[in-house]
N, C-alpha and C positions, 0 to 999 in steps of 0.2 A: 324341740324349740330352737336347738342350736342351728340346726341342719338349715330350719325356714329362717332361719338370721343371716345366714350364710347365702339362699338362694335370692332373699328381696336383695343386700347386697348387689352380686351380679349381675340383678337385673336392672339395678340401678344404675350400674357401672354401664354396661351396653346401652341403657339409653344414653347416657352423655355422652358417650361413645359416637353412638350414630347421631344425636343430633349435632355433635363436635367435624364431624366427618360430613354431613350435608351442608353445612351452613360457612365451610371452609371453602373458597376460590381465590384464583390469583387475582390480586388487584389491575381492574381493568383502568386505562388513561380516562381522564374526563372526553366526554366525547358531545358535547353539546352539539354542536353544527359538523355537520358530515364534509361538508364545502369548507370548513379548517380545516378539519383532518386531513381533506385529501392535499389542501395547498400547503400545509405542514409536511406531509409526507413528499410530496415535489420537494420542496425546498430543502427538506434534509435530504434527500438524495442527488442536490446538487452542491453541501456545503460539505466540506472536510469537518472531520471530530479533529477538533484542536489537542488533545490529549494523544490517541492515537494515530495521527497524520497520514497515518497509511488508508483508511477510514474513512466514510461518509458520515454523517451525524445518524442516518437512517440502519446503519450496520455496527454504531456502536453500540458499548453499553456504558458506557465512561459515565459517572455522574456529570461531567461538564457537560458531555453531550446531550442528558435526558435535561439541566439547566438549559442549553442554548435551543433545545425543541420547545421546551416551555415559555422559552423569550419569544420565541417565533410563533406559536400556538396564542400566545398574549396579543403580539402586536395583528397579527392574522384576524384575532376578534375586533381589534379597533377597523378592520374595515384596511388596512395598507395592502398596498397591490405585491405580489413578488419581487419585483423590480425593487421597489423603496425598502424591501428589509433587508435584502441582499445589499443595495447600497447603504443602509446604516449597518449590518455587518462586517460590508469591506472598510466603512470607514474606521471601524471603532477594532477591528482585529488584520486588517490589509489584506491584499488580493489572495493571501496565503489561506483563507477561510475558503473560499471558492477552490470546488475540486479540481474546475477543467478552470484554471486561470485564462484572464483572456490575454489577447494577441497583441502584447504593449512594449514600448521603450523596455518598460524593465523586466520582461518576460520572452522578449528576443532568444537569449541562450537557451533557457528552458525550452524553447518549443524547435530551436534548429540546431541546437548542440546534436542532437542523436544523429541528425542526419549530415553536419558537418563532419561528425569524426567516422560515421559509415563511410562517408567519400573520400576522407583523409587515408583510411584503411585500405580501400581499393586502392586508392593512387601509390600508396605504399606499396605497397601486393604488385601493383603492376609493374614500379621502379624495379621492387626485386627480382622480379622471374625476367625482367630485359636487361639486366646486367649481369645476371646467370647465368643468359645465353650468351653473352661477348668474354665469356672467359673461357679460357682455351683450354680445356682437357688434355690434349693429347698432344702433348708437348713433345721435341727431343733433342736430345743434348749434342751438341758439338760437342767436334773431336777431341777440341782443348780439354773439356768437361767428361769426357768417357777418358782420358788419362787420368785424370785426378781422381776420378772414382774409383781408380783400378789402383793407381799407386794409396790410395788411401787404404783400399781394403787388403790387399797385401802387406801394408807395415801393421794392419789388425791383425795380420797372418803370422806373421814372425814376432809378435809380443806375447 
């Protein structure tokens, strides 16, 4: 009796087992409309993850960035075109939300710094190796100067 107490047990346990085991998946995103999803997934591939800035919102996993997908997944349902959520994104978080910032007064540095200080660097580079060559090597000393090196090193010789 003890034994069949033992084995219904068991058997009881593998079932909630396996139905604990079938009935477990990762939680999939609401997917209503396939045409949000995809303009969701554009958009976050064009918006930096405010958290970690190095980051698209589509390559985070930051909770701000699964909130800023579901802002954008929201307004995407009311029907707003890319253009107008990306414009109430820059307004409400600035050009810094936009991964590839665009080409403005206040993003001049950001976009010609790398190549201002590349050319800075060449021009450097090239100052130095032209006045590298205008210096003389191979110098030699007048006679006044081969005396005094000779009287110099002989009173090293007698000390």
């Amino acid at each position: 009796m003890m034994i069949k107490n033992h084995l219904v047990r068991i058997i009881l346990a593998l079932f909630f087992l396996q139905i604990t085991l079938t009935s477990a998946q990762e939680a999939q995103p609401l997917r209503e409309n396939n045409a949000v999803e995809a303009q969701v997934q554009r958009l976050s591939e064009e918006l930096r993850c405010l958290v970690c800035q190095n980051q698209t919102l589509a390559d985070s996993h930051a909770g701000l960035a699964e909130d800023l997908k579901q802002e954008i997944r929201e307004m995407a349902n009311k029907g707003m075109s890319d253009q107008a959520i990306i414009d109430y994104l820059v307004a409400r978080y600035g050009d810094f939300v936009r991964y590839r910032p665009p080409l403005n007064t206040t993003t001049y540095l950001l976009w010609l710094g790398p190549f201002v200080l590349l050319l800075s660097g060449v021009a450097g580079l090239f100052l130095m190796l032209r006045r590298r060559q205008n210096v003389q090597v191979d110098t030699t000393l007048s006679e006044e100067e081969v005396r005094r090196v000779e009287a110099i090193l002989a009173s090293d010789k007698d000390s």
